[in-house]
LOKOL-659460 format. One record per residue (C-alpha): residue number from 1; residue in three letters; chain; x, y, z. Coordinates in steps of 0.1 Angstrom, whole numbers, always signed. Layout:
REM LOKOL-659460
     k     r   c       X       Y       Z
   NUM   ALA   A       X       Y       Z
...
END
This chain:
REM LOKOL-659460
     k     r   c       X       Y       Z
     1   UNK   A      +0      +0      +0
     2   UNK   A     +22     +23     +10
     3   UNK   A     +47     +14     -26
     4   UNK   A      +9     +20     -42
     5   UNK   A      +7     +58     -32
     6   UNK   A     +40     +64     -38
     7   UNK   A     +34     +52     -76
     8   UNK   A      +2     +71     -75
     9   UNK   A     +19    +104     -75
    10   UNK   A     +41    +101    -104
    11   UNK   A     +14    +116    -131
    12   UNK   A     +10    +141    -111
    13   UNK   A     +45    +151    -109
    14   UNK   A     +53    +142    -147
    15   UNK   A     +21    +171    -151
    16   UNK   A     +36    +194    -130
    17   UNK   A     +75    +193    -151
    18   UNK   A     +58    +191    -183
    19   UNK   A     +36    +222    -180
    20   UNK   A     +67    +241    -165
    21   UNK   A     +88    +232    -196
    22   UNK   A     +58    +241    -218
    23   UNK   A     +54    +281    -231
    24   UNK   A     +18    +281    -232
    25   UNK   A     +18    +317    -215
    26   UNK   A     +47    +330    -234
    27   UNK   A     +34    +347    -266
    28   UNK   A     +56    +370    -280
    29   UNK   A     +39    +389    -311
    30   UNK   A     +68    +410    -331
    31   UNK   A     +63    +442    -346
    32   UNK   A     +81    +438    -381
    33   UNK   A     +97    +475    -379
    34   UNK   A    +127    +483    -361
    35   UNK   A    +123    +513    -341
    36   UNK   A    +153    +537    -345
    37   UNK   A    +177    +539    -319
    38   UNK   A    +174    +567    -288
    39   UNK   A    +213    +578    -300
    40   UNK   A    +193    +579    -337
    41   UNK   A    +167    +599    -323
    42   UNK   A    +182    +623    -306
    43   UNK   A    +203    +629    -335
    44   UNK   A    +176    +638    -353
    45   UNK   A    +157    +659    -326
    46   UNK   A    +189    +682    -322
    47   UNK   A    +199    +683    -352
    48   UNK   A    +166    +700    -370
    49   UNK   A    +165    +719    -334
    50   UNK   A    +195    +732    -346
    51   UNK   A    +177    +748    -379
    52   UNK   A    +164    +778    -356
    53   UNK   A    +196    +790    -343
    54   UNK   A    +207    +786    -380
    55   UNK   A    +175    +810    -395
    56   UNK   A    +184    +833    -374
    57   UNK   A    +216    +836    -379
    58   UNK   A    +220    +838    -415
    59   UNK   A    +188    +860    -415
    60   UNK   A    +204    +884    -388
    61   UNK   A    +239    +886    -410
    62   UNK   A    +223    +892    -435
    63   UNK   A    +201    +925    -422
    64   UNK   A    +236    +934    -406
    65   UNK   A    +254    +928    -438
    66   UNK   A    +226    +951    -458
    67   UNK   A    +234    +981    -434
    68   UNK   A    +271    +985    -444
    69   UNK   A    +264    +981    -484
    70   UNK   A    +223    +985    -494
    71   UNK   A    +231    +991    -532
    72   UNK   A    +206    +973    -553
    73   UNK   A    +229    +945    -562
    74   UNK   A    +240    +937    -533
    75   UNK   A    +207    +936    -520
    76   UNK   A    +200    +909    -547
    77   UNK   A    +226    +887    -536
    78   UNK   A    +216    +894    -500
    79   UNK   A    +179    +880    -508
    80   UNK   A    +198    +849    -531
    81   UNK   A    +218    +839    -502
    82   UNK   A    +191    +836    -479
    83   UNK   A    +165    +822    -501
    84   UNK   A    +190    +788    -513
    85   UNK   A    +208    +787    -477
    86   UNK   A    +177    +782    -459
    87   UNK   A    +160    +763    -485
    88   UNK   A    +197    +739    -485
    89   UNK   A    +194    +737    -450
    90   UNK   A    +159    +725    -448
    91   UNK   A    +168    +697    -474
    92   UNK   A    +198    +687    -453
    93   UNK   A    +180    +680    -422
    94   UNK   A    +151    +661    -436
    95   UNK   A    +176    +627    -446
    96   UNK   A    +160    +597    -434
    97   UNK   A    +192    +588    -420
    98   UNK   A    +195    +607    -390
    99   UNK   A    +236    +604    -388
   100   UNK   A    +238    +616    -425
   101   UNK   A    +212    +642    -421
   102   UNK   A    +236    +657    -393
   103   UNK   A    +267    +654    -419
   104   UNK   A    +248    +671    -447
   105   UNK   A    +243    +703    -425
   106   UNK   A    +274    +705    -407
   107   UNK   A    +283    +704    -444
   108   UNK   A    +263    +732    -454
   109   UNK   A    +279    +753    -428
   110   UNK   A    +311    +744    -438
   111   UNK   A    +308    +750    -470
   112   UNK   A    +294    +789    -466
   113   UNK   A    +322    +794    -443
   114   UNK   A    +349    +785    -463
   115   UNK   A    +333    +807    -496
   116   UNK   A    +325    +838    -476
   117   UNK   A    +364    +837    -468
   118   UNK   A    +376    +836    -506
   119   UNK   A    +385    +866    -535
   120   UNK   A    +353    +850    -555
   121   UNK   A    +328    +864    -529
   122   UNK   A    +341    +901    -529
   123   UNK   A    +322    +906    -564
   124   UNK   A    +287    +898    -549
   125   UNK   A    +299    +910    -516
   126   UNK   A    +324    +932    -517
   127   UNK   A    +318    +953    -485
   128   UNK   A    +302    +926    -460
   129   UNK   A    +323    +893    -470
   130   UNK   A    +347    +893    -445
   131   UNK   A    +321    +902    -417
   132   UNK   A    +300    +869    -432
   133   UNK   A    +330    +849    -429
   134   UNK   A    +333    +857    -392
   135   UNK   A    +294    +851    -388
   136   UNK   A    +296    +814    -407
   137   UNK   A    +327    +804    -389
   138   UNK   A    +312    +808    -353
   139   UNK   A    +285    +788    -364
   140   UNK   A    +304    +761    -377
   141   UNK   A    +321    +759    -343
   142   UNK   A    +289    +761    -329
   143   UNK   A    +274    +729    -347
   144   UNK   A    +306    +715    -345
   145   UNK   A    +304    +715    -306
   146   UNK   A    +266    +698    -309
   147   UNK   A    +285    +669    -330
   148   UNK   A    +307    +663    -307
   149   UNK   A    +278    +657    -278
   150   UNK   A    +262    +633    -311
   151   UNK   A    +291    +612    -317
   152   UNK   A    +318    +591    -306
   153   UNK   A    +357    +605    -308
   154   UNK   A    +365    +580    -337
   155   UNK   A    +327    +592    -353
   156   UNK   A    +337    +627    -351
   157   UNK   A    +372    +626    -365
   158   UNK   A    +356    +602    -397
   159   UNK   A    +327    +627    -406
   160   UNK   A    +350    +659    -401
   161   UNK   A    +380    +644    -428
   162   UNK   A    +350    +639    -448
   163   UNK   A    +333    +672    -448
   164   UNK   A    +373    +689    -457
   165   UNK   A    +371    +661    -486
   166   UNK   A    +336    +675    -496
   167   UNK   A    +350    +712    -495
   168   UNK   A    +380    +710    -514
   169   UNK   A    +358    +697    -543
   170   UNK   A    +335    +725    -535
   171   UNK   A    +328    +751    -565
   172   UNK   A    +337    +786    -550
   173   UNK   A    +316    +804    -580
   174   UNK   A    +284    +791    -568
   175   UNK   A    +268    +808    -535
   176   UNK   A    +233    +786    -544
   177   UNK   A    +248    +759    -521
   178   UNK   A    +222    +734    -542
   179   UNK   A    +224    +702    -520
   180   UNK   A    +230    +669    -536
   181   UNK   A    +232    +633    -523
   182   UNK   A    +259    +624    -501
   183   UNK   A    +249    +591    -493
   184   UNK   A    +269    +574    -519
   185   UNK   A    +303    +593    -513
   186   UNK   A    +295    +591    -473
   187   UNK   A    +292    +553    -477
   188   UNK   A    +322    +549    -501
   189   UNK   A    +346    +570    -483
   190   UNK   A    +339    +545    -455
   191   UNK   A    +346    +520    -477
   192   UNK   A    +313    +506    -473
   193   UNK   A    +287    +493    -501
   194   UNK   A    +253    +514    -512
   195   UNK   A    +236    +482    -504
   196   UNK   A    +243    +485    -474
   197   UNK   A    +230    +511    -468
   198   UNK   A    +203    +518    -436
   199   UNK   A    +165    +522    -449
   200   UNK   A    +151    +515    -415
   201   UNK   A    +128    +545    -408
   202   UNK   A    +117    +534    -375
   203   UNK   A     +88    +526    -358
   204   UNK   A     +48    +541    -367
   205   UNK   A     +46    +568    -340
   206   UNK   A     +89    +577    -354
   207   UNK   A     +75    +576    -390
   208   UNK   A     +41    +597    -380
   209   UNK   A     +66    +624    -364
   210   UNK   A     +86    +622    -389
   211   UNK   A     +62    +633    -415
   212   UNK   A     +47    +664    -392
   213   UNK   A     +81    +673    -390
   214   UNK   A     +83    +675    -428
   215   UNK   A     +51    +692    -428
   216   UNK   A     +58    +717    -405
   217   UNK   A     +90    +725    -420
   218   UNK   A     +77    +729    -454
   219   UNK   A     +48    +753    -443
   220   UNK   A     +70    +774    -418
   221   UNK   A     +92    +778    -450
   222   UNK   A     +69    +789    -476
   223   UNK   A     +59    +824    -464
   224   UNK   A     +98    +833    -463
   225   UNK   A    +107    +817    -496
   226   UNK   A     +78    +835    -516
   227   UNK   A     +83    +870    -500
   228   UNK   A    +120    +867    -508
   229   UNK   A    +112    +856    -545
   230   UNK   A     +93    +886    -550
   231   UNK   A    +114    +905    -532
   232   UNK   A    +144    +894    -561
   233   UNK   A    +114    +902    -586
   234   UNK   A    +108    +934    -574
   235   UNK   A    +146    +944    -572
   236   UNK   A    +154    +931    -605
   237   UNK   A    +130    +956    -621
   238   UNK   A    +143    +982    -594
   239   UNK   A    +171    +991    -620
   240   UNK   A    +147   +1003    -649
   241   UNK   A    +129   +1023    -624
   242   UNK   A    +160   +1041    -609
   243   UNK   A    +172   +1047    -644
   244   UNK   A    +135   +1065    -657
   245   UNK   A    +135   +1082    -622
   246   UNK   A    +175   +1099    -630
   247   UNK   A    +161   +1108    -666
   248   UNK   A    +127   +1124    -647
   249   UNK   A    +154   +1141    -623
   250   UNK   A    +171   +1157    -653
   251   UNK   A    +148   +1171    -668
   252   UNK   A    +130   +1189    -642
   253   UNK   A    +166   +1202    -632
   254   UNK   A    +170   +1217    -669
   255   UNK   A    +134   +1231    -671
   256   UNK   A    +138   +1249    -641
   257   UNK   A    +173   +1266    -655
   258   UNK   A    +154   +1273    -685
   259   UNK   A    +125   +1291    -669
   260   UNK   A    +150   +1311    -646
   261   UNK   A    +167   +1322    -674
   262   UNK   A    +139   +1333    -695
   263   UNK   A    +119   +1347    -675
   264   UNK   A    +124   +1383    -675
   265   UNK   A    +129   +1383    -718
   266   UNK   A     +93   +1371    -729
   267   UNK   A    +100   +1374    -767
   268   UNK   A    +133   +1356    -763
   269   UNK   A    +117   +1331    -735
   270   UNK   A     +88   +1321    -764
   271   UNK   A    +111   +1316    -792
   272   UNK   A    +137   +1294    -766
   273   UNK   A    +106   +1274    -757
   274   UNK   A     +89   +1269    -790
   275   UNK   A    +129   +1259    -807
   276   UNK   A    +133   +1237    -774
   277   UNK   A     +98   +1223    -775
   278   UNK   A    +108   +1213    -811
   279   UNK   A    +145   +1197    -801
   280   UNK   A    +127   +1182    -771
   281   UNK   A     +96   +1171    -788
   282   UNK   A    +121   +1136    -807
   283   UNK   A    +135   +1132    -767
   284   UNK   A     +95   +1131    -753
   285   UNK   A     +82   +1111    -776
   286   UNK   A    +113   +1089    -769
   287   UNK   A    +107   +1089    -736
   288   UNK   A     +71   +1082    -736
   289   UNK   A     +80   +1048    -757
   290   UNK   A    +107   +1041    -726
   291   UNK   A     +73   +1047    -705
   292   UNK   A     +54   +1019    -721
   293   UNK   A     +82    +996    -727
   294   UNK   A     +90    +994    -693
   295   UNK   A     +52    +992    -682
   296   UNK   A     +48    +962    -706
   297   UNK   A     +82    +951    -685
   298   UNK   A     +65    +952    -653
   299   UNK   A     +31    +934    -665
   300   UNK   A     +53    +906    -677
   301   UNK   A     +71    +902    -640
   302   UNK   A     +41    +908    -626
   303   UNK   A     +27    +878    -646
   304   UNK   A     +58    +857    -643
   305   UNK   A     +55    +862    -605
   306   UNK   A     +22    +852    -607
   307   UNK   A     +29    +818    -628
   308   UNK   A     +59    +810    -602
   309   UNK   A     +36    +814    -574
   310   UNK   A      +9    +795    -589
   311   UNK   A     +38    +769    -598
   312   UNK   A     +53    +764    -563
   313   UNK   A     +19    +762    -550
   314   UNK   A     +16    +731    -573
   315   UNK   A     +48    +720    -558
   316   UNK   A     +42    +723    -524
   317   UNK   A      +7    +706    -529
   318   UNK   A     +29    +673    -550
   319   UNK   A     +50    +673    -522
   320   UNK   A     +26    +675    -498
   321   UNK   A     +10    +645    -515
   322   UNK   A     +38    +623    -523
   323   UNK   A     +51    +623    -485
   324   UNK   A     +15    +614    -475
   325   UNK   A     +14    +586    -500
   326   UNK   A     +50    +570    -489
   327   UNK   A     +43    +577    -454
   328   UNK   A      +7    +560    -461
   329   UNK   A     +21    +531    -482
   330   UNK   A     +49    +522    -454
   331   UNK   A     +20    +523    -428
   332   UNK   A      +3    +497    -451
   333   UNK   A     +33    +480    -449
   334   UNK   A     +37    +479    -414
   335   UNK   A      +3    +471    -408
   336   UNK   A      +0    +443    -431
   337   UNK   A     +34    +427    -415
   338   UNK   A     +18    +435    -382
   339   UNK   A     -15    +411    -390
   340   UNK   A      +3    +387    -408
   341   UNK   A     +24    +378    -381
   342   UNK   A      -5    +382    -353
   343   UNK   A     -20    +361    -374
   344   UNK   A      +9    +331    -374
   345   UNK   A     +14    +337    -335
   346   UNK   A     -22    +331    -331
   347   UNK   A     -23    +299    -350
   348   UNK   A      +4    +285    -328
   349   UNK   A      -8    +295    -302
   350   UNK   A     -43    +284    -308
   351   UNK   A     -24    +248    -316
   352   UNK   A      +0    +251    -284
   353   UNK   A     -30    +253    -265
   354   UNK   A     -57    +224    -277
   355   UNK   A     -25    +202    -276
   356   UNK   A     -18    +216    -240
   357   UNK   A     -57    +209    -231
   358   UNK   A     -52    +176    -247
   359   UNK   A     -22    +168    -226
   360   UNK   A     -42    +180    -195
   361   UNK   A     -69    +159    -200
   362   UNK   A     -45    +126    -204
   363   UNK   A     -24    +139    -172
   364   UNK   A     -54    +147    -147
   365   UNK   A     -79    +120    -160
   366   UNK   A     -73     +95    -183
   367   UNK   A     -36     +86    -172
   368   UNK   A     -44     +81    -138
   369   UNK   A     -74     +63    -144
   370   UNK   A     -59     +35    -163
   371   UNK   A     -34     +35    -138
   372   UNK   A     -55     +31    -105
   373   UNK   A     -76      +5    -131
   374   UNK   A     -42     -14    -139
   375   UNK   A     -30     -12     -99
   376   UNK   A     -67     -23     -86
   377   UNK   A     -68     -52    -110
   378   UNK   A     -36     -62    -101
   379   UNK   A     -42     -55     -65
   380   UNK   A     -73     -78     -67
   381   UNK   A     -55    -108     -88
   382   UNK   A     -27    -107     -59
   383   UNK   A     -56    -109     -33
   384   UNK   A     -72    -135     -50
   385   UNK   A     -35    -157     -54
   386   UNK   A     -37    -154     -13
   387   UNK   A     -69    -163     -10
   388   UNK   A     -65    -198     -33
   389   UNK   A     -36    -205     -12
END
């Protein structure tokens, strides 16, 4: 008897190991994205915080700039400058790649810097070049110190040999500062393949901020960039203007000697006037054609302006709508991952657990039933034996 309940324990303990080796409880559903990293993030975050202290620098130089020197051309390449440094700037930061978004505005900075400092920028700005250099340079030193905070010694050392790379190929003619890709030469200078390249773009809610950080830039932007463009419109036709206005000036200077001279001789004053009106009349008539030339001059700006407005409108709105569409076709993506795996985890899971309730049943019921069957049957053979005996 006492060998009998002994025995009679042992399904119950082969229960209790089996169900603690079993993983009925642990379901682990995966998300198929990869969020990006918090060192990833953050160089991100800073890096577009950044763009701030960079608007208003460049904005605030150039106001500064415009006080020494506010001739008409330089005021034009004033207005340039900011127009394609802000707009580069805004490109930079908006890589998907966080670390190469960071390289490709540290190299914007550079790359102003180092022009404002050579002989090619004193003939678009000849008085306030020097005093731009200075600005540029502290705020190179100034990103360069935030880099530093974003990236490891051996990091910091890589991306600053490439950036002097990038700037000796730099063209010193153009002040546009157009941006285009560095992803290949980043990658090859580290001796790296474009396939490998990262295309991770992080989690939903990193990929929904993402996108309102887009948005937000874009819109911010807009106001400046089309006030600036017409600003360059209207200073463009400024030099017509300034030119009719010197010819106006003159001639109201030479009537008035006229009529001063004249004025006491009325015979001689009325022959002057009627022999001037008659040399003059070829030089009003003349002047009357510049009139209308340089009205039809100003409809056509006006109506040029109003086609590039109308135009970047239509840009904004396609770009608008294409970042929508990626940003909607990756959530598709992710979602669709999402199910399809749920899905697979829940099969298993589903199976896991009818063959756990399957094994539960054997365990708690059937298994010891056949065994206290077996035991009493043999229990009442052996008592039988005795008994015969």
């Amino acid at each position: 008897m006492r060998g009998f309940k002994s025995f009679s324990c042992l399904p119950l303990l082969v229960l209790i190991f089996s169900l603690s080796a079993c993983s009925l409880l642990d379901v682990k559903i995966e998300n198929p994205s990869i969020p990006l990293s918090d060192k990833q993030m953050n160089t991100r975050v800073l890096t577009r915080d950044f763009l701030s202290t960079y608007f208003s620098t460049i904005e605030n130089a150039a106001d500064a700039a415009l006080m020494k020197d506010n001739r008409i051309d330089h005021q034009l390449s004033l207005t340039y400058w900011k127009l394609s440094s802000e707009q580069a700037a805004v490109k930079a930061v908006l890589h998907e790649e966080p670390t190469v978004a960071l390289i490709d505005f540290w190299l914007l900075i550079a790359e102003q810097s180092r022009y404002f400092g050579l002989t090619q920028a004193q003939a678009f700005f000849p008085e306030s070049h020097t005093f731009l250099n200075g600005e540029l340079t502290m705020l190179e030193e100034r990103f360069a110190a935030l880099a530093t905070q974003l990236l490891t010694g051996e990091e910091y050392q890589l991306v600053n040999r490439f950036i002097e790379q990038q700037i000796a190929a730099m063209q010193p003619d153009d002040f546009s500062f157009d941006r285009r890709s560095i992803i290949g030469p980043w990658y090859e200078f580290q001796g790296l393949n474009l396939a490998d390249a990262d295309s991770n773009v992080g989690s939903l809610p990193q990929v929904m901020s993402n996108l309102s950080d887009r948005i937000d830039l874009v819109t911010s932007q807009t106001g400046k960039s089309l006030s600036w463009q017409f600003q360059l419109s209207t200073l463009k036709s400024g030099f017509q203007q300034s030119q009719l206005q010197t010819i106006v000036d003159n001639l109201s200077a030479t009537s008035e000697q006229l009529a001063s001279i004249t004025a006491e001789q009325s015979p001689q004053r009325d022959a002057m006037i009627k022999a001037l009106s008659d040399q003059f009349q070829p030089l009003m008539n003349q002047f009357e054609n510049q009139l209308q030339l340089f009205e039809a001059s100003i409809g056509e700006e006006r109506e040029a302006l109003s086609e590039f407005l109308h135009s970047e409108r239509k840009e904004i709105l396609k770009s608008v709508a294409s970042e929508k569409d990626t940003t909607i076709e990756q959530l598709n993506e992710l979602m669709t991952g999402l199910i399809s795996t749920t899905i697979k985890e829940a099969e298993s899971l589903v199976i896991i657990v009818v063959v756990g309730f399957i094994l539960l049943v054997i365990f708690l019921f059937v298994l010891p039933f056949s065994l206290g069957y077996l035991f009493a049957k043999a229990r009442f053979h052996y008592r039988a034996h005795d008994q015969s005996r």
